[in-house]
N, C-alpha and C positions, 0 to 999 in steps of 0.2 A: 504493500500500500504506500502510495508517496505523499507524503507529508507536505514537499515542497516540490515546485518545479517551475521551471523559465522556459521560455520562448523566445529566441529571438532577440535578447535584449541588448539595446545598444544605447551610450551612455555619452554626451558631450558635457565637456568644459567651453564655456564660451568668452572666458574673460584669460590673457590678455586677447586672443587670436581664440577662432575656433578650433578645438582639438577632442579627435574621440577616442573617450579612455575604454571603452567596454565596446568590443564588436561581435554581435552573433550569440550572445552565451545563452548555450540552450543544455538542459540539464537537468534530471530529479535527483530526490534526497528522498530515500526510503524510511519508513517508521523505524525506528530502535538501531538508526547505522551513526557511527563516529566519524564526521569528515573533517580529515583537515584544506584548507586551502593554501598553499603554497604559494612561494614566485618573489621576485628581486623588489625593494623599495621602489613605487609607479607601474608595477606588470596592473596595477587596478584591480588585486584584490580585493585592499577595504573597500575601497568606491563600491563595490558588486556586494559588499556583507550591508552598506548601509541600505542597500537599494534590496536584498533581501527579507530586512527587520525592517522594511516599509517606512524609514525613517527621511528616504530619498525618494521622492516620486515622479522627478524629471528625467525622464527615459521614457524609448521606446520600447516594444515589445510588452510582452505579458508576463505576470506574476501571480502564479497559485498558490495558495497554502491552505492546507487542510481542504483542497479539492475543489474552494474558493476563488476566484479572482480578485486580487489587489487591488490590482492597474484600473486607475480610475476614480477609486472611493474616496470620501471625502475624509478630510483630517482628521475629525471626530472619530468617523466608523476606524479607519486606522489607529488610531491610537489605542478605540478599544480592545482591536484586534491584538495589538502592542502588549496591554494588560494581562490580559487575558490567556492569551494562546504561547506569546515569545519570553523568555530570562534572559536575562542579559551578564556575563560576566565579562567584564575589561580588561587591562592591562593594570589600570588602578583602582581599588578596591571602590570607591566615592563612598565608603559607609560616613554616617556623621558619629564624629569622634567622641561627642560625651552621652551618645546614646547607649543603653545597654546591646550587648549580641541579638538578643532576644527581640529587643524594640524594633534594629534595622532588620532583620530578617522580615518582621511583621509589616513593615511601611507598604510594600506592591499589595496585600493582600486587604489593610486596612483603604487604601484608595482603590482597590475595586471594588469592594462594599460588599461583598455576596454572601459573606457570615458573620458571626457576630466575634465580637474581641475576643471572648473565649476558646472559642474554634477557633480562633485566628493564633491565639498564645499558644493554642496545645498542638496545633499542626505546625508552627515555628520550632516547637522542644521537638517535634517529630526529624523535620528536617535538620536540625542542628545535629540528632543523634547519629543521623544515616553518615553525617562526616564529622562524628569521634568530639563533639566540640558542646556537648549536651551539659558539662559541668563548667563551661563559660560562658553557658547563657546569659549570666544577671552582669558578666564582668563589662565595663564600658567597655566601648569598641578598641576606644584609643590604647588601651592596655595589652592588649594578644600581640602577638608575633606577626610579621608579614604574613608567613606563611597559611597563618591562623587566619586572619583578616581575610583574604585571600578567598579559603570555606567558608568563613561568616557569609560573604557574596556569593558564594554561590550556592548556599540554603537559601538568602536573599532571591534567588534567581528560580532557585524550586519552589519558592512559595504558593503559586495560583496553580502548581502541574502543568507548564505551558506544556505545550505540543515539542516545543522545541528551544534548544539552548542556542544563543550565541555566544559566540567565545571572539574578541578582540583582544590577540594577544595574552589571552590569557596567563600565561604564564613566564609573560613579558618582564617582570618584575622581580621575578623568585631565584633562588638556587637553584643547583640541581635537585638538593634532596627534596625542596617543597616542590620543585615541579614536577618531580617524581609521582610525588605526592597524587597532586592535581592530577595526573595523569589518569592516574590509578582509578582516583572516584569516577574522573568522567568515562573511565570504561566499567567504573561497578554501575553508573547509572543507564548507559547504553544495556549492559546484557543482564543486569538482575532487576530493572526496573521501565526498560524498554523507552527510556527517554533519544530521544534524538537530537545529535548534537552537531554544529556547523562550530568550525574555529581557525580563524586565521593566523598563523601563526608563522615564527621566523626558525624553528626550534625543528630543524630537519628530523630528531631522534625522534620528538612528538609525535612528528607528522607520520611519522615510517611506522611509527605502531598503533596506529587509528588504522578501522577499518578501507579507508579509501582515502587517494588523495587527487585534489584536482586543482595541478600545475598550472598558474597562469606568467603570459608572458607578452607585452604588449597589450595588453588588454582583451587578449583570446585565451579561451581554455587551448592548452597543448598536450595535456595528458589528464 
């Protein structure tokens, strides 16, 4: 079942001169698969992750997700979409640093409204256990380790069950042993919990051990 899939999509920059960073990218993303996206600073990876997470909506071509069409919808419904269906983990953690673990994890789930704080607290300690981090719940943020930080985000990022994870650099930030780390969950989340996860990343070793990878270069897929 594909989760995600493009058409066709082709991406301009129009300031200083016209220039097109994304040509042709045509491609699905299966339920429960790890992909990494590859390719040199400018091949127009991120450009294609922002335009994935609906975050960029000038482009051509088409944009599915969850069997849906994108391409076209208004800011609003996207954003829901955003809420709802997509987790977001970065390069850097944006948790706010005199919040408790527990509070940021809760913020996506308390701005989508759909349960009450309760559910909301107890499905937070749910997700903090799943990455080992269940007895620094109550600690402020600013107090854990990068590494630590790091998980806090991305419980943050499971909180609603999206359909699917992005990953920006994820593990742009970390050692080896915490990128180890991170590695590790986002393949216990792919096969013991069937999350799907898209990540862009610079961390060749990452990439080689994710289910799939797909090399950009100029702004076309190459592999």
């Amino acid at each position: 079942m594909n989760i995600l899939e493009t058409k066709n999509i082709d991406k301009f920059f129009h300031e200083p001169t016209e220039f097109q960073v994304l040509k042709e990218i045509s491609f699905d993303v299966k339920k429960g698969e790890f992909l990494s996206m590859i390719g040199k600073s400018g091949s127009g990876k991120s450009t294609l992750l922002y335009i994935l997470s609906t975050m960029d909506t000038d482009y051509k071509g088409e944009l599915y997700i969850d069997n849906k069409l994108m391409t076209g919808l208004s800011i609003d419904q996207l954003a829901e979409v955003r809420n709802e269906k997509i987790g977001f983990v970065f390069q850097f953690h944006y948790l706010l640093p005199e919040f408790s673990c527990l509070r940021n994890v809760m913020i996506p789930a308390l701005k989508l409204g759909k349960l009450s704080e309760k559910e909301i607290e107890a499905r937070a300690y749910q997700k903090l256990e799943i990455l080992g981090l269940q007895d620094q719940a109550l600690k402020p943020a600013s107090k854990l380790s990068g590494g630590q930080q790091q998980r806090v985000a991305i419980a943050r990022a499971l909180i609603n069950d999206p359909l699917l994870i992005m990953g920006d650099e994820p593990t742009g930030n970390l050692d080896s042993k915490n990128t180890a780390i991170v590695f590790d969950i986002f393949q216990e989340l792919t096969r013991n919990f069937g999350q799907t996860i898209i990540a862009v990343t610079h961390d060749d070793d990452f990439a080689h051990k994710s289910d799939r990878i797909i090399e950009m270069k100029d702004g076309r897929i190459i592999s």
